[in-house]
Backbone bond lengths (Angstrom), bond angles and torsions (degrees), N, CA, C in turn:
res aa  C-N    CA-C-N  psi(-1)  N-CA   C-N-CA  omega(-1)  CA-C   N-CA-C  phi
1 X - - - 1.435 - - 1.528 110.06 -
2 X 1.409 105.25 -51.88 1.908 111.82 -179.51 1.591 87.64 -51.67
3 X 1.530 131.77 -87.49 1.582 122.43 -164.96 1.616 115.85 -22.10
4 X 1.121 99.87 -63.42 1.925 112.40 -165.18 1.625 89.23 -62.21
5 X 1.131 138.29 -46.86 1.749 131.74 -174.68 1.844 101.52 -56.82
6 X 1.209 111.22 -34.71 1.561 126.51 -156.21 1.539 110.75 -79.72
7 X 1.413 89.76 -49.70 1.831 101.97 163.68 1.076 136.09 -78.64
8 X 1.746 111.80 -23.78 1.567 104.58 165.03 0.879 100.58 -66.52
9 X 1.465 138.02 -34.56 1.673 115.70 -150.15 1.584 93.95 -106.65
10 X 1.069 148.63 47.45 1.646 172.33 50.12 1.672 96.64 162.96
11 X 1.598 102.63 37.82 2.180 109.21 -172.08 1.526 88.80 -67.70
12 X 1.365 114.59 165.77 1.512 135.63 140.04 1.391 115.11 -129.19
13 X 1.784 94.05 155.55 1.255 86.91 -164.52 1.485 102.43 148.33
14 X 1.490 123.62 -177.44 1.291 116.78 175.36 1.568 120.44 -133.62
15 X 1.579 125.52 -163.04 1.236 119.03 179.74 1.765 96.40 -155.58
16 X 1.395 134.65 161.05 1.231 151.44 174.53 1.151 112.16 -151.99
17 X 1.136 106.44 130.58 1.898 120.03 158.51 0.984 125.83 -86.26
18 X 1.661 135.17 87.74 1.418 150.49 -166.19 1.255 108.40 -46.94
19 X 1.365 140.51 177.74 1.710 141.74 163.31 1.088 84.35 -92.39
20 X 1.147 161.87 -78.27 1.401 130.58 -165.81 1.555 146.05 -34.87
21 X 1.647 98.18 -13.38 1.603 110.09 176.74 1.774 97.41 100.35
22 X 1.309 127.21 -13.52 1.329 99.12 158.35 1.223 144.51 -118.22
23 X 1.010 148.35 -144.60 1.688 128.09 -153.85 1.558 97.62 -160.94
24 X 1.677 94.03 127.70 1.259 118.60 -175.35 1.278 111.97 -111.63
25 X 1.523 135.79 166.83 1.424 132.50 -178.49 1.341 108.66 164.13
26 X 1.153 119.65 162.73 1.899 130.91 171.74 1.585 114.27 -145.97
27 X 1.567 96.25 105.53 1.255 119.95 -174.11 1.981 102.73 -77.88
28 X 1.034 117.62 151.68 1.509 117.63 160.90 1.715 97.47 -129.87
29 X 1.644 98.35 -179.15 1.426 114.34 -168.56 1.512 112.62 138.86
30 X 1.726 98.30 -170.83 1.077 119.17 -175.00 1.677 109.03 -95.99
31 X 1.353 116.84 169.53 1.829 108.66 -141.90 1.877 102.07 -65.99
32 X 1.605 88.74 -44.19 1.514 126.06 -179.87 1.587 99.13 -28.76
33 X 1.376 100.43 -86.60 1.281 123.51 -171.87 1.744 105.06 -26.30
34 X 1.650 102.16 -67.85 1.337 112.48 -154.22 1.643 91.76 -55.58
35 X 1.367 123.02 -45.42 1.056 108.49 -163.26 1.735 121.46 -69.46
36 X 1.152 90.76 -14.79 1.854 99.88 -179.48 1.710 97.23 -80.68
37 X 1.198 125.38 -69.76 1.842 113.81 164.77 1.413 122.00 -36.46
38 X 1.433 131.87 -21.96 1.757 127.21 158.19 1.262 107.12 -62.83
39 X 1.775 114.73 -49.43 1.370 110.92 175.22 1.602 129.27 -61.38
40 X 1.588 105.23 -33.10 1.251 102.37 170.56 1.537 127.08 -79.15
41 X 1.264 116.11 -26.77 1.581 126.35 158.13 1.277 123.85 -43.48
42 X 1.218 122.09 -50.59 1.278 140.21 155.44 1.681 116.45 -43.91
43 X 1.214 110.08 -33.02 1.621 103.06 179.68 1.562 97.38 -91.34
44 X 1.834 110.04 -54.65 1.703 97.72 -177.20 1.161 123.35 93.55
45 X 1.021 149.65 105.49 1.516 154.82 -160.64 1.807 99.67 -47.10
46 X 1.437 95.75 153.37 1.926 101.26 -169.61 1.660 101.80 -52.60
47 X 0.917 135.54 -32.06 2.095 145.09 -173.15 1.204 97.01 -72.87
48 X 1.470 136.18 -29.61 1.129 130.30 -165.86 1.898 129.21 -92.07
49 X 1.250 120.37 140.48 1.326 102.96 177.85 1.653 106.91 -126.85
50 X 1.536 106.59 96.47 1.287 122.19 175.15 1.903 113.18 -59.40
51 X 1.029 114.17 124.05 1.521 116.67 -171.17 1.838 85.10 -109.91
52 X 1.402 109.11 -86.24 2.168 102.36 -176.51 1.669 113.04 -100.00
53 X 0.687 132.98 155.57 1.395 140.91 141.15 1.590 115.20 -104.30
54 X 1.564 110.41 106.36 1.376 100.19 166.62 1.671 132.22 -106.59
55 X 1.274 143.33 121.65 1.311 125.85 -174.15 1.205 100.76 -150.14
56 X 1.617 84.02 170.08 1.785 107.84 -139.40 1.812 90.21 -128.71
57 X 0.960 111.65 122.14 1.615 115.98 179.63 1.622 97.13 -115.15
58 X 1.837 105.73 118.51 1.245 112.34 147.99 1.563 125.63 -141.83
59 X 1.468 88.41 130.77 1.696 120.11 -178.87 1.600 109.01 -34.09
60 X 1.634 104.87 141.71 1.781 108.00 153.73 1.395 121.78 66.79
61 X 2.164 102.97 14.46 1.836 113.78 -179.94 1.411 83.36 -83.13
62 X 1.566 102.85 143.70 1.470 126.55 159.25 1.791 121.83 -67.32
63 X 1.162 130.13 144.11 1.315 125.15 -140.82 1.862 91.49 -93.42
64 X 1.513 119.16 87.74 1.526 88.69 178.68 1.408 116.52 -122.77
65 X 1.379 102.39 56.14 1.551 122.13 169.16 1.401 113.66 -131.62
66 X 1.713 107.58 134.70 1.456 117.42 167.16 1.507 129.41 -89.68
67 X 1.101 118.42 96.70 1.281 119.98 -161.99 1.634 135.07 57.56
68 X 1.046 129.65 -127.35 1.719 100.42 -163.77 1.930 96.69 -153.82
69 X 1.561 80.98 106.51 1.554 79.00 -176.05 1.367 123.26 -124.01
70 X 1.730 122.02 165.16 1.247 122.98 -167.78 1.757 106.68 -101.97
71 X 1.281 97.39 125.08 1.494 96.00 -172.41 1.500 103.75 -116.37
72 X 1.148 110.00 149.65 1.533 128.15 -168.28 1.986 124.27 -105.40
């Protein structure tokens, strides 16, 4: 669900499922975007029960990811 949210809205970047049950990742993009994927993270696919979303925005990183992947 995080990938397919990540690529419509044209992020790169990736996502992981911690052993603890939560989920890590680093989206890039445009400001818009990122901020509409915090919002959608925050809601979470209907199966899901989002408790925090935390993120960290920093300015002027060079883009060095191809599209948006799930890492294991």
């Amino acid at each position: 669900w995080t990938q397919m949210t990540a690529r419509s809205l044209g992020l790169v970047g990736w996502v992981r499922n911690e052993s603890d049950g939560s989920v890590r990742g680093v989206a890039q993009g445009k400001a818009a975007a990122l901020e509409s994927f915090r919002l959608a993270l925050a809601e979470g696919p209907p199966s899901a029960l989002v408790a925090e979303v935390e993120a960290t925005l920093r300015q002027d990183e060079p883009e060095v990811f191809q599209g948006f992947a799930v890492r294991r």
